[in-house]
N, C-alpha and C positions, 0 to 999 in steps of 0.2 A: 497512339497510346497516350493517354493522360502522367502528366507528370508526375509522379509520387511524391508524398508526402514527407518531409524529413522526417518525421514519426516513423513512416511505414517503409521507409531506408534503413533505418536503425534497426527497430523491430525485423526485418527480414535478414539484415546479417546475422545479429543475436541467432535468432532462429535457424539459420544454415549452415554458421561459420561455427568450426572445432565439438560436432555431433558426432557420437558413437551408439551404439545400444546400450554400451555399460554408462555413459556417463548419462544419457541420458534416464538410463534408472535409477542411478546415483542423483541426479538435481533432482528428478521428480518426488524421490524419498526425501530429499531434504528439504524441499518447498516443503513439505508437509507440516513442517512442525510450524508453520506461518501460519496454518489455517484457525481462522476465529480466533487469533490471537495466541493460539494455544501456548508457544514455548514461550511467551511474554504472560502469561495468568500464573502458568506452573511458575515461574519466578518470584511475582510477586507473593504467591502463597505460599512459597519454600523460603523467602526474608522473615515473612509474616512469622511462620514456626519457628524459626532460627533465631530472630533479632527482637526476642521481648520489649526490650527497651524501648524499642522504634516498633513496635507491632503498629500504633498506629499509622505515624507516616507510611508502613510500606501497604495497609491495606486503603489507603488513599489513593497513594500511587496505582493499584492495583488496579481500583475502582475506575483511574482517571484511563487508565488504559484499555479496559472495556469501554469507556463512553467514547474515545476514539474511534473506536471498532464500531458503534452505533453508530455515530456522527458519519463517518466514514460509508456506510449503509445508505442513510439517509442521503447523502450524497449523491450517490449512486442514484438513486431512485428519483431523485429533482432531476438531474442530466442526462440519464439514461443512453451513455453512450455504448453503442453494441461492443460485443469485445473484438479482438482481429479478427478477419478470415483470410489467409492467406492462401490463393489458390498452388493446389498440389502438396500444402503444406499444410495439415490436422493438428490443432493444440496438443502437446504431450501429457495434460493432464484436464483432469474432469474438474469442471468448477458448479457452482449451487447455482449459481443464475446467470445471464447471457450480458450482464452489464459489466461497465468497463473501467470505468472513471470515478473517483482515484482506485487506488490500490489498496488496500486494507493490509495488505501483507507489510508495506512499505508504508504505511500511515501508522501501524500499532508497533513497528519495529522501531520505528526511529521515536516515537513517544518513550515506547519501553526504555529502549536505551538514554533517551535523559532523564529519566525520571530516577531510574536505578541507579546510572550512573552518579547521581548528587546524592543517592542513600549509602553511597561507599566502594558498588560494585566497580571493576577496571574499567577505562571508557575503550582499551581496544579490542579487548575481546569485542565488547558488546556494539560498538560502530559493524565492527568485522562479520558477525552474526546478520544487526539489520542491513547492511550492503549487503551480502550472501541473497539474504531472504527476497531483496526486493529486486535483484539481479536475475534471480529461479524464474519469474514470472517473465520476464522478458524471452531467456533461453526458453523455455517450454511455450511459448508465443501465445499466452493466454492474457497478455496488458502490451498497450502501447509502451514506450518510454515514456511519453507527457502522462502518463496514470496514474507510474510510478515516482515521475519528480513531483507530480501535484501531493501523492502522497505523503512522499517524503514531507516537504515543506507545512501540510498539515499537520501529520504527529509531531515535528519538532516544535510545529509554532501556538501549538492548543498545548501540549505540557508543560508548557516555561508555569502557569501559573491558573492552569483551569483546574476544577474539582469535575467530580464525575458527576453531582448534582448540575452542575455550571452547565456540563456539555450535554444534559440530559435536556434541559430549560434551552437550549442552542437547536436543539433537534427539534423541538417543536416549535421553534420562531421559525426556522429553517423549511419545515415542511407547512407551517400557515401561510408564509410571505412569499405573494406573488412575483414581488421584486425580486427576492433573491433566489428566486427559478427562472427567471428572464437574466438576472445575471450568470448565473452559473450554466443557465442554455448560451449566452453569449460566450463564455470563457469555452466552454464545447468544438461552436465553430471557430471561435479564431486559433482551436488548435488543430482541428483539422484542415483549417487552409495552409498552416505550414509548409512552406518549400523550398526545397534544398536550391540552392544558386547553380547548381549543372541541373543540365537538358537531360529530360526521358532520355534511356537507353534503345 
């Protein structure tokens, strides 16, 4: 038996360890609200109404968090890494397409959350939310862990100071340059050669 991957050690606890029917219909309901950004747009849109003053900053902010969601897409589609398959063990939730690399749930969460968070919104709630959202994906075994840290690290590191125009112009350097699909294919394999310092089981 081939050694596993620290990725695919992680990923298969998450996915076995502290599972019930009810909870698992509980995370799967609650992954939900990660999908295309959704509980991260309805925010921005309900600042937007709320906070005249700053209507603009928040529909900036708004904006930057949909081009995460693009960006994050694009992504996906330069590396194309498949998502889990864990034998004996079926993802707990239905996803739009078969790729894996980053997280979208965990890239627009953790943008949402600094983006709001410097418009005024609490930063615990809102940490606690995107942790939640980007944790769902691991339990319901539809992303590796490295998907969801690449995530993470993207939406926090595109909204310190990107516009939604910026990350829209990103996407399309991104999907013309050869180099940065041989790079981003390389960051691919060197995370699937990961491996944990103990021996196959």
């Amino acid at each position: 038996m081939r050694v596993k991957s620290l990725d695919e050690r992680l990923l298969l606890l998450a996915r076995t360890r502290g599972h019930t029917p009810q909870a698992d219909r509980a995370v799967a309901r609650f992954s939900k609200l990660g999908e295309h950004a959704g509980i991260w747009l309805a925010m921005g849109v309900t600042g937007a109404a709320l906070d005249g003053e700053r209507r603009a900053q928040w529909r900036r902010a708004t904006a930057t968090v949909a081009g995460v969601y693009v960006l994050n897409t694009a992504v996906k589609h330069v590396v194309r890494r498949r998502r889990p398959e864990l034998p004996g063990l079926p993802p707990l939730a239905g996803t739009l397409t078969a790729l894996s690399f980053p997280s979208a749930h965990a890239s627009t969460s953790f943008a949402g959350t600094r983006l709001y968070a410097d418009l005024g919104l609490p930063k615990a709630p809102l940490y606690g939310l995107a942790i939640g959202l980007a944790l769902s994906r691991l339990y319901l075994g539809v992303h590796y862990p490295s998907d969801v840290l690449a995530g993470a690290v993207i939406g926090s590191l595109v909204s310190r100071k990107t516009t939604g125009m910026e990350l829209r112009d990103e996407v399309r350097r991104l999907a013309a340059d050869p180099v940065d699909r041989a790079e981003l294919a390389m960051l691919r394999d060197e995370l699937d050669e990961l491996t944990p310092p103990w021996p196959a089981d």
